[in-house]
C-alpha positions as CSV (number, residue, x, y, z in Angstrom):
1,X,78.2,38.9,248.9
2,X,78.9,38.3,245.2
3,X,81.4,40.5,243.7
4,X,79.0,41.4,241.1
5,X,76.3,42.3,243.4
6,X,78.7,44.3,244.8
7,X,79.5,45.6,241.9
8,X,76.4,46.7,241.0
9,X,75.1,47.9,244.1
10,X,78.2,50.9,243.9
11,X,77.1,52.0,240.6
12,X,73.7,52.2,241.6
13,X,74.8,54.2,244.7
14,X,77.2,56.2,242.9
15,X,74.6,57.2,240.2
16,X,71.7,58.0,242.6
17,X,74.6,60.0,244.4
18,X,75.7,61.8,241.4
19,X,75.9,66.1,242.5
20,X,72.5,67.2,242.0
21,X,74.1,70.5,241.1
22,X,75.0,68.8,237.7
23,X,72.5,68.9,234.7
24,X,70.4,66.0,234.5
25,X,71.8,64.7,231.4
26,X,75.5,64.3,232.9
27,X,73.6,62.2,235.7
28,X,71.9,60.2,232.9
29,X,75.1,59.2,231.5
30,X,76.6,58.7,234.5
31,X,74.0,55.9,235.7
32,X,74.0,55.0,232.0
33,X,77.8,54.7,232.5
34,X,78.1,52.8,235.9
35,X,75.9,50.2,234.9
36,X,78.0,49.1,231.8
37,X,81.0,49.2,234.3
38,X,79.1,47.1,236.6
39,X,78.0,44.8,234.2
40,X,81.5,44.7,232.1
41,X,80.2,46.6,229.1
42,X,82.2,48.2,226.9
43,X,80.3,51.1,225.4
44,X,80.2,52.7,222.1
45,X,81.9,56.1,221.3
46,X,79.9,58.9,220.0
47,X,78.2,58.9,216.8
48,X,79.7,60.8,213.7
49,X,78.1,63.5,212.6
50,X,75.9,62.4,209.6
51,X,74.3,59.5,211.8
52,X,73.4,62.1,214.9
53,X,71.7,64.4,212.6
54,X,69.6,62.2,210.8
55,X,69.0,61.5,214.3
56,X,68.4,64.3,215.9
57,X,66.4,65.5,212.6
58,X,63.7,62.4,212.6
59,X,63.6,62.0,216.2
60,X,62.7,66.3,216.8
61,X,61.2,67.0,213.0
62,X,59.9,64.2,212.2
63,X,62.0,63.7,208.6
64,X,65.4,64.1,207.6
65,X,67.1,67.7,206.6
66,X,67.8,68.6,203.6
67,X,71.2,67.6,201.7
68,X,72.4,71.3,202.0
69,X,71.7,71.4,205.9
70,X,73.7,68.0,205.3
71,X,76.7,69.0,203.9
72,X,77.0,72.6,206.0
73,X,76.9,70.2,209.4
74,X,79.4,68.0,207.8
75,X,81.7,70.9,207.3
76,X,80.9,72.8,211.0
77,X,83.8,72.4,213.5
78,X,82.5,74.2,215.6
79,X,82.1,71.9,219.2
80,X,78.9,73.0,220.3
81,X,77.0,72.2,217.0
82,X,75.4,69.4,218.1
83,X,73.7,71.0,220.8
84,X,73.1,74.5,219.0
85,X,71.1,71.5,216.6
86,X,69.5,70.0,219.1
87,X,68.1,74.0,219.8
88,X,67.2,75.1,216.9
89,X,65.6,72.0,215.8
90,X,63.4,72.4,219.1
91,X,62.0,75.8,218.2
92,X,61.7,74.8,214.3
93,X,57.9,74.5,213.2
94,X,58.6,70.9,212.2
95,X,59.0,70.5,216.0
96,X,55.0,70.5,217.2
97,X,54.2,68.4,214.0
98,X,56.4,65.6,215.5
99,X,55.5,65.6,218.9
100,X,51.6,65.5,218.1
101,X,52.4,62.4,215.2
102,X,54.4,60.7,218.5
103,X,51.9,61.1,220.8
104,X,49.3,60.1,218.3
105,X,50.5,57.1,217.8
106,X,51.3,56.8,220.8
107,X,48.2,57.1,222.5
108,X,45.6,56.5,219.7
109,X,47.6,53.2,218.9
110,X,46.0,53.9,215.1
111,X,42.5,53.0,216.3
112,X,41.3,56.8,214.2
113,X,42.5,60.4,213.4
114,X,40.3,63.4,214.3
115,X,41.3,67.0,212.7
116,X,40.7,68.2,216.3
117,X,42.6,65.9,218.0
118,X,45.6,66.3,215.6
119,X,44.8,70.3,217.0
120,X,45.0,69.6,220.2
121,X,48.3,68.1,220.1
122,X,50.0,70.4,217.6
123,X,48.9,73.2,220.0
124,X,49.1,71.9,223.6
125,X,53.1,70.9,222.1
126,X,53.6,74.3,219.6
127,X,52.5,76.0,223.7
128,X,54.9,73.4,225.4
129,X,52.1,72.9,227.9
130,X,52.5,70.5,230.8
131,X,52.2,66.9,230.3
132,X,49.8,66.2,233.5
133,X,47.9,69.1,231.9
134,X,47.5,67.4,228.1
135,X,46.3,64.3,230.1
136,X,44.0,65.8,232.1
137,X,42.3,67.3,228.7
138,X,42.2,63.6,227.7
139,X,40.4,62.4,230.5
140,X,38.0,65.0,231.3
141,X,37.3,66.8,227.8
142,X,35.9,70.3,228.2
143,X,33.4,70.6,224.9
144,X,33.1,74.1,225.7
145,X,37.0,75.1,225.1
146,X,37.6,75.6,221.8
147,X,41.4,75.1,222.6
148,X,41.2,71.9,223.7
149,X,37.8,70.1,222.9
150,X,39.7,68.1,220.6
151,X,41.5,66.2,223.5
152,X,37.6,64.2,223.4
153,X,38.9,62.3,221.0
154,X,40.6,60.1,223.0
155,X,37.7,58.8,224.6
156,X,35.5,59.0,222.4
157,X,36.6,56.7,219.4
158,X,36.8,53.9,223.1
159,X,33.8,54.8,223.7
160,X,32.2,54.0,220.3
161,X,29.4,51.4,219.7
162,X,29.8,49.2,216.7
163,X,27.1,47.4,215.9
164,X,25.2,45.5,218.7
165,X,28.6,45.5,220.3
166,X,28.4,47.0,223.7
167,X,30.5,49.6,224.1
168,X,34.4,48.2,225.4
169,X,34.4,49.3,228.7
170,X,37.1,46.8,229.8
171,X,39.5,47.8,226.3
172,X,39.0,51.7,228.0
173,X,40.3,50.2,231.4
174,X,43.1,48.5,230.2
175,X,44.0,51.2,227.9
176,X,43.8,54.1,231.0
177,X,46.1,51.4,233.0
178,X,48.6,50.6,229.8
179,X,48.8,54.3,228.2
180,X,48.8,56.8,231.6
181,X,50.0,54.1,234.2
182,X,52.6,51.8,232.3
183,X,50.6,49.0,233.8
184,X,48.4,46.2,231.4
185,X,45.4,45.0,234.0
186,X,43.8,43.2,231.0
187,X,44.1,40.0,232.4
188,X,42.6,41.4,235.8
189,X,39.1,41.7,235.3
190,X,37.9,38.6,236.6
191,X,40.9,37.5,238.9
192,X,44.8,38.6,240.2
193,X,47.2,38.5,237.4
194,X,47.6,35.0,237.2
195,X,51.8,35.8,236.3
196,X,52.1,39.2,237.4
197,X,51.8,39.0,240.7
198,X,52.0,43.0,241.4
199,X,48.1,43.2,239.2
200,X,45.5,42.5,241.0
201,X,42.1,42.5,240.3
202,X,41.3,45.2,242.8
203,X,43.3,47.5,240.5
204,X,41.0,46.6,237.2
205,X,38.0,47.5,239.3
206,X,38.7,50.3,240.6
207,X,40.0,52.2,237.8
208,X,37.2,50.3,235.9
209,X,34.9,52.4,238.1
210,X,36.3,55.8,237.0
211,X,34.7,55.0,233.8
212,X,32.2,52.7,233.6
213,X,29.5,55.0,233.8
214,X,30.6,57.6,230.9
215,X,29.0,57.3,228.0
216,X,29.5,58.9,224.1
217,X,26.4,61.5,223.9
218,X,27.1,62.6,220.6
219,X,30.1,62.8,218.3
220,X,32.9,64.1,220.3
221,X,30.8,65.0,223.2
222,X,30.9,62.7,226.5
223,X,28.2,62.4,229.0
224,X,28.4,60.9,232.5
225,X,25.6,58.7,234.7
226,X,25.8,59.2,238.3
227,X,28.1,56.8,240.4
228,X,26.0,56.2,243.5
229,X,27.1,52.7,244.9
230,X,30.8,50.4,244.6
231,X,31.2,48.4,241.9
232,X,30.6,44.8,242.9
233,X,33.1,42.0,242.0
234,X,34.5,38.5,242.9
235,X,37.1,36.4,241.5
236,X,36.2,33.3,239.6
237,X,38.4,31.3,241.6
238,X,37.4,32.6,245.1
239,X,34.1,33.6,244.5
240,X,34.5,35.8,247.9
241,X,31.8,39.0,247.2
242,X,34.1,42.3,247.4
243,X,33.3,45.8,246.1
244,X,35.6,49.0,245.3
245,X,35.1,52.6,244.3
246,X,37.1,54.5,241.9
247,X,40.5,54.0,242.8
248,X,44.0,54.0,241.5
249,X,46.1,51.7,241.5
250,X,48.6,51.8,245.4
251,X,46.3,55.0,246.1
252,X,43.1,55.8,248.1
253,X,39.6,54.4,247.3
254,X,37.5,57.6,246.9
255,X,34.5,58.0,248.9
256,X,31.4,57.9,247.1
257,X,29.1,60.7,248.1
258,X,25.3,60.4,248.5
259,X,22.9,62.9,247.4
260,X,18.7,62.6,247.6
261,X,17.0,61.6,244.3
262,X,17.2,63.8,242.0
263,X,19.6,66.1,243.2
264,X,22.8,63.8,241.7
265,X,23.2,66.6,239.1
266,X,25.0,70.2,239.4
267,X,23.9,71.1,236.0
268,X,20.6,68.5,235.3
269,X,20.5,67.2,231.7
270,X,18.3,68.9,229.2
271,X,17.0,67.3,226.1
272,X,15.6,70.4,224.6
273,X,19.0,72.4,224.9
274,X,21.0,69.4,224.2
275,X,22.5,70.0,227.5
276,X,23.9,66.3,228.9
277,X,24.0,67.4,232.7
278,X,27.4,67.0,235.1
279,X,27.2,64.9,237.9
280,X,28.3,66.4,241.5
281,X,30.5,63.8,241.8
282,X,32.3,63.2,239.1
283,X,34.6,60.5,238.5
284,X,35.8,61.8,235.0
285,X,36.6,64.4,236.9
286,X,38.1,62.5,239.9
287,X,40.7,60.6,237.4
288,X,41.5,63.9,235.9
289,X,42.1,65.2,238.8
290,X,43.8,62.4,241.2
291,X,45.7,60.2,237.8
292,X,48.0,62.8,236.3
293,X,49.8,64.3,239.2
294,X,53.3,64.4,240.5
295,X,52.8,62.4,243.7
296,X,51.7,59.5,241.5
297,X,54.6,57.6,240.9
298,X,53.0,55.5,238.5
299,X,51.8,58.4,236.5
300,X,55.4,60.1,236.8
301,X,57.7,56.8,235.9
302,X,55.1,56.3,232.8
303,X,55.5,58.9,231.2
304,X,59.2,59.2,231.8
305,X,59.8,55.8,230.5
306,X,57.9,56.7,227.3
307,X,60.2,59.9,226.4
308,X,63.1,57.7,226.7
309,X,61.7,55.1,224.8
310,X,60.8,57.8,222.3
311,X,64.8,59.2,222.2
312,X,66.2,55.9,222.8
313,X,64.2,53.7,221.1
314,X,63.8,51.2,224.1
315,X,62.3,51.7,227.3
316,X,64.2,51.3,230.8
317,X,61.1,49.4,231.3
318,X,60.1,47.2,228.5
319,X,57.6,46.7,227.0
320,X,56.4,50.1,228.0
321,X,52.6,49.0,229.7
322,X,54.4,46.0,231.7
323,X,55.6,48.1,235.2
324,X,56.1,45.6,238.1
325,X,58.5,44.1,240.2
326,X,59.0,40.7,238.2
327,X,59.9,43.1,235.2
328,X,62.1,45.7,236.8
329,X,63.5,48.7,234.7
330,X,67.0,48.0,233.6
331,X,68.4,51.3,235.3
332,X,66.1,51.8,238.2
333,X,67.5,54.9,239.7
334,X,67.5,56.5,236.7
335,X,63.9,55.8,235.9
336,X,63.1,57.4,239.4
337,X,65.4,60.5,238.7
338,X,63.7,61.2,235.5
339,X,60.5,61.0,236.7
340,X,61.0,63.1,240.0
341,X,62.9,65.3,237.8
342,X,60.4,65.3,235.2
343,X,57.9,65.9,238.0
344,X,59.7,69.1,239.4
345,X,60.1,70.8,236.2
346,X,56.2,70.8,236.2
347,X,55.8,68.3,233.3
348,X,58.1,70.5,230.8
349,X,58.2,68.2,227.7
350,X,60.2,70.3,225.5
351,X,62.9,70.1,228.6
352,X,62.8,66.5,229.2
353,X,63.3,65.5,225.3
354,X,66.6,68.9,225.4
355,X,67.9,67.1,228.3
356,X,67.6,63.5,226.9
357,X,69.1,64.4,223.2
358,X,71.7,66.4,225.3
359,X,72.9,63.2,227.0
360,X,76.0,61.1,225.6
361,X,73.6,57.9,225.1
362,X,71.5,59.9,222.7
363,X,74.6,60.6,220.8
364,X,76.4,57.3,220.8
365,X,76.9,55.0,217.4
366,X,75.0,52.6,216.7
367,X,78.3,50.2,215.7
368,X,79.4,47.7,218.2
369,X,83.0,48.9,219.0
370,X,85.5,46.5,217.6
371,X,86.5,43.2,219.5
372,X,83.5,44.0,221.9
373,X,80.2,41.2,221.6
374,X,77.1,43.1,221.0
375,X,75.9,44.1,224.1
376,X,72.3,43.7,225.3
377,X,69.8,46.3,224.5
378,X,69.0,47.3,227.9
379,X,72.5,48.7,228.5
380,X,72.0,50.9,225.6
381,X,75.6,51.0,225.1
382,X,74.7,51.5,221.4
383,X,72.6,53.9,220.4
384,X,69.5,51.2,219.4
385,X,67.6,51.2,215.9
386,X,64.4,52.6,216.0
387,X,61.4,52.1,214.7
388,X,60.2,55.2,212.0
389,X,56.4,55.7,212.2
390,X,54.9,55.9,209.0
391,X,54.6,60.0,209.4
392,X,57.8,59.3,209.7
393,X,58.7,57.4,206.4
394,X,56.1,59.5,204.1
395,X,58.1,63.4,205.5
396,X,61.5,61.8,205.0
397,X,60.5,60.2,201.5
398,X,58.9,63.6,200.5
399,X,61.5,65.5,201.9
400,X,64.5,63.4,200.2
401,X,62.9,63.1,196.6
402,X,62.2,67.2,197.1
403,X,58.7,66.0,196.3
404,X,55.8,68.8,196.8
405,X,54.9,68.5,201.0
406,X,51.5,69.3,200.4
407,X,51.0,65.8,198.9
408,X,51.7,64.1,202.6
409,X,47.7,64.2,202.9
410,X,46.8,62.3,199.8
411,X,49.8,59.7,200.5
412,X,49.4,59.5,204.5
413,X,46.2,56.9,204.1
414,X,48.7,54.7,201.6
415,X,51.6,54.7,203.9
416,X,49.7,54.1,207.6
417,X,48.3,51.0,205.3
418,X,51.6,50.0,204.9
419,X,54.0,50.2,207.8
420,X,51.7,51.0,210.7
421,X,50.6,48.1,213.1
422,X,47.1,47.3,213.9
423,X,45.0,49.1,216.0
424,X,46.0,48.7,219.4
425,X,49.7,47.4,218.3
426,X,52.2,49.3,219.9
427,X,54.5,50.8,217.2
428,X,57.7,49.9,219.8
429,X,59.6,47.3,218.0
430,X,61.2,47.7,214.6
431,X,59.1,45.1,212.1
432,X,60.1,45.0,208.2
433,X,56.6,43.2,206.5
434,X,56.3,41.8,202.9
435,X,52.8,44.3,202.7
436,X,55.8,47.1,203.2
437,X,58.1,46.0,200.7
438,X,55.4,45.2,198.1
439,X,54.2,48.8,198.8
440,X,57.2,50.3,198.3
441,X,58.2,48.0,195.2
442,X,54.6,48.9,193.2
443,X,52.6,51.5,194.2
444,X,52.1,54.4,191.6
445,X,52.6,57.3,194.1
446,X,55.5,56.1,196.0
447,X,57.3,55.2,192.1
448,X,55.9,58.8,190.6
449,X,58.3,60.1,193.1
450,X,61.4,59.2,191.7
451,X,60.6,60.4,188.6
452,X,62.3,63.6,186.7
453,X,60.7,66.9,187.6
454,X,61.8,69.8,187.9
455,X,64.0,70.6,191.0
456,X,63.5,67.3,192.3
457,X,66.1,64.8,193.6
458,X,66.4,63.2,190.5
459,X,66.1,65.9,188.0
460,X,69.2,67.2,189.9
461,X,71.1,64.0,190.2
462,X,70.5,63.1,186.6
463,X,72.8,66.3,185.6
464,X,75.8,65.7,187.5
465,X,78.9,63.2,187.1
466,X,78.6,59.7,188.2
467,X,80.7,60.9,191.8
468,X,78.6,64.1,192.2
469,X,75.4,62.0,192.0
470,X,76.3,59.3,194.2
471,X,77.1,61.8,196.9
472,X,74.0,63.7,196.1
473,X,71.6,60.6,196.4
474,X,73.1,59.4,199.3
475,X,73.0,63.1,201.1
476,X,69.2,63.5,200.6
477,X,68.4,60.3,201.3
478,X,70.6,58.7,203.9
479,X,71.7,62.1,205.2
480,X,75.7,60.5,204.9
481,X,77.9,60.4,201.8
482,X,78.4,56.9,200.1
483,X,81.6,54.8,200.7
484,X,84.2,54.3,198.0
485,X,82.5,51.3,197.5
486,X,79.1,52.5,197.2
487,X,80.4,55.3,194.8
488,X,81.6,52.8,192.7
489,X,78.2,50.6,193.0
490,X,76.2,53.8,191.1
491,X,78.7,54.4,188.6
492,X,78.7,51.0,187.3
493,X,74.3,51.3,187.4
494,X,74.9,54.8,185.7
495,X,77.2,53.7,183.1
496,X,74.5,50.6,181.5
497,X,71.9,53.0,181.2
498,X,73.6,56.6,179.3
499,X,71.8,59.1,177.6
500,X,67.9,59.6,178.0
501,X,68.3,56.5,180.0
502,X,70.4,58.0,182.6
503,X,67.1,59.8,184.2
504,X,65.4,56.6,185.0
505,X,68.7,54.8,186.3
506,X,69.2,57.6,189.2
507,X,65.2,57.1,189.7
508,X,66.3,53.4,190.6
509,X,69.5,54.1,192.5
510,X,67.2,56.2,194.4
511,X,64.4,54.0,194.7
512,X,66.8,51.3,196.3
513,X,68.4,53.8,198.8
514,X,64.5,54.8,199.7
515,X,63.3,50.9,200.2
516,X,66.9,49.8,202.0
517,X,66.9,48.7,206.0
518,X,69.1,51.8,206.9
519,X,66.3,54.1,205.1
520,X,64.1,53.0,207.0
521,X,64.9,53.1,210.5
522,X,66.8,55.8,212.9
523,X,70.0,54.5,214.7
């Protein structure tokens, strides 16, 4: 057998070995760890201490911390900060905000905002409530909680007619498959997967038939039709007549009860009380119950995958909605430990994302170590630049020009037409645009920003020496103090533009440090 088979095959062993008595984020870094031995991989030491708390600040708050909070972290030596950080950044109110703007664009993939939905999230993650219970909120809304009835948002804005356009059953399919079950079946609903060869078209159907017979009643209220009889279908290549009912993918078909005519309804519809009936047999209520549950390992390495991808900013299987065995994850017996773990620890987010940011490959650097060639992503033996979201950008830009937070609502529409994708995009890979940059270079709100006022960034620059403002614009804005070099860069701005020109001159230093690559990402 080859050596490096060999090789490999002991790390995997030794990793999926590791004491179960040990937290989970030693084991993480020791499968993280074995791999790169395996594989020859030198990794990258830890980060220093200004690029893990702009870190640990964007990835947990959603913005970057102030340049006091900068410069007091800076001066700790205490050797537990970094996880007394990672702590009280989990229980600061910032923390909900962040986790519902993830998750949002996460699962909405920008196709709409809701006031209730953004609810929802803030209060199912503000409650730290269990994962499989959010997405069974998503995908059987209860209009008659007032807790959760934003959760119909989900389906809703799928469900939406535009037009004569029928209503995209098939984009609801794929997006149940790609969002809650890592897996695209977009190219399945006529045929197998003509590549994949895991995706059949078995797998479109039947989760098809969860959902082809729910319909938008009103604004933010679903309805279902009975589903008496399998859905028909036949490949266009075969032509073979087959039929499924609902059914995940690699589990059971569910039995499709029959009831006399009439009596399909527990509660009948009612027009004159607006009441829009519930079936006996549900299927909403079936995917609610059967999709987001521990024993479906789909379901479980899904939504493991996607909190690492949120901390690490890369998958261990990428892209995220492509799960199969031509595209395994790059550590697989770690992608099974955090999802059984995940699993056990009845879906505890706020755990998951301690245990993660806990975990040496949260906290490595993002510099290649010298003399080493830049390893490949999927070792993450460097922590990997991520993508901001535009939430993102707007708190951080706020937050670094001390701008007033209460004008995020008025600049949020401005920045998503920016730097978000298009609807349906996943946000997972970092892409700089010319619309950005324009944005950025000319827009009247983004500018007013980096204007004088009082207590702001630049007001309080503009007083100090050329040295104290450097370090104070580079503190509030890339959370690090400048290089020699970089000191040197603003002084000799500074120095052309004295006197009542010295104002506008910090508003540009600023302005570049705002609109620069390392602004504009975490890493």
């Amino acid at each position: 057998m080859p050596r490096l088979l060999l090789a490999a095959l002991a790390a995997g062993l030794a990793a999926a070995h590791a004491p179960a008595a040990d937290p989970l984020h030693a084991r993480v870094d020791a499968a993280v760890e074995a791999k790169a031995k395996a594989d020859g991989v030198t990794l990258a030491g830890p980060a220093d201490d200004a690029e893990f708390l702009r870190r640990a600040y964007l990835d947990l708050t959603g913005t970057v911390p102030p340049a006091e909070a900068t410069r007091a972290f800076l001066a700790d030596t205490a050797t537990d900060k970094r996880a007394k950080l990672i702590d009280r950044l989990l229980a600061a109110p910032e923390y909900p905000a962040r986790m519902a703007d993830l998750f949002h664009v996460m699962l909405m993939e920008r196709l709409g905002d809701h006031p209730d939905w953004t609810a929802f999230l803030r209060d199912a993650f503000a409650k730290n409530r269990p994962y499989d219970q959010v997405v069974r909120d998503i995908l059987r809304p209860d209009p008659k909680d007032a807790a959760t009835r934003g959760s119909a948002f989900w389906l809703s804005k799928r469900l939406e007619k535009y037009g004569e356009n029928p209503v995209d059953y098939p984009g609801l399919t794929r997006d149940v498959g790609r969002l809650f079950l890592g897996k695209n079946f977009q190219c399945c609903e006529c045929h197998d997967h003509l590549f994949i060869d895991d995706y059949k078209q078995q797998h479109y159907q039947g989760l098809h038939t969860f959902f082809k017979n729910v319909y938008l009643a009103k604004p933010m209220v679903l309805a279902e039709r009975p589903t008496t009889e399998k859905t028909p279908f036949a490949s266009v290549f075969t032509k073979v007549p087959m039929a499924t009912g609902p059914a995940l993918p690699g589990m059971a078909m569910l039995d499709i009860p029959a009831f006399a005519k009439g009596m399909e309804y527990a509660v009948p519809p009612d027009r004159k009380t607006g009441e829009v009936g519930v079936p006996k047999f549900s299927t909403l209520a079936a995917a609610a119950e059967q999709l987001p549950r521990a024993d479906n390992p789909d379901f479980t390495r899904n939504a493991a995958n996607r909190v690492w991808f949120a901390l690490m900013g890369r998958g261990l299987v990428h892209p995220l909605d492509l799960h199969h065995s031509g595209n395994p994850a790059s550590h697989p017996e770690l992608l099974d430990l955090l999802a059984a773990e995940f699993a056990a620890r009845k879906f505890d987010l706020k755990w998951l994302v301690r245990e993660l940011a806990l975990t040496k490959t949260y906290g490595r650097s993002s510099l290649v170590p010298a003399g080493a060639p830049a390893p490949e992503p999927r070792h993450f033996a460097v922590a990997l630049e991520k993508r901001l979201t535009a939430e993102q950008l707007l708190a951080a830009a706020l937050a670094a020009t001390g701008a007033d937070p209460k004008g995020a609502d008025a600049l949020r529409p401005k920045f998503v037409k920016a730097f978000a994708n298009q609807p349906r995009e996943a946000e997972d890979e970092v892409a700089p645009s010319l619309k950005a940059a324009l944005f950025l270079l000319h827009d009247p709100a983004v500018l007013d920003l980096l204007k004088p006022k009082a207590g702001n960034l630049v007001e309080r620059a503009a007083k100090l020496d050329d040295a104290a403002a450097a370090d104070e614009l580079y503190l509030a804005v890339l959370t690090r103090r400048p290089t020699d070099a970089e000191r040197a860069a603003v002084a000799k701005v500074l120095a052309r533009h004295p006197g009542d020109k010295r104002a506008d001159a910090v508003g540009r230093v600023a302005w570049a440090l705002l609109a620069s690559m390392e602004f504009g990402v975490n890493h």
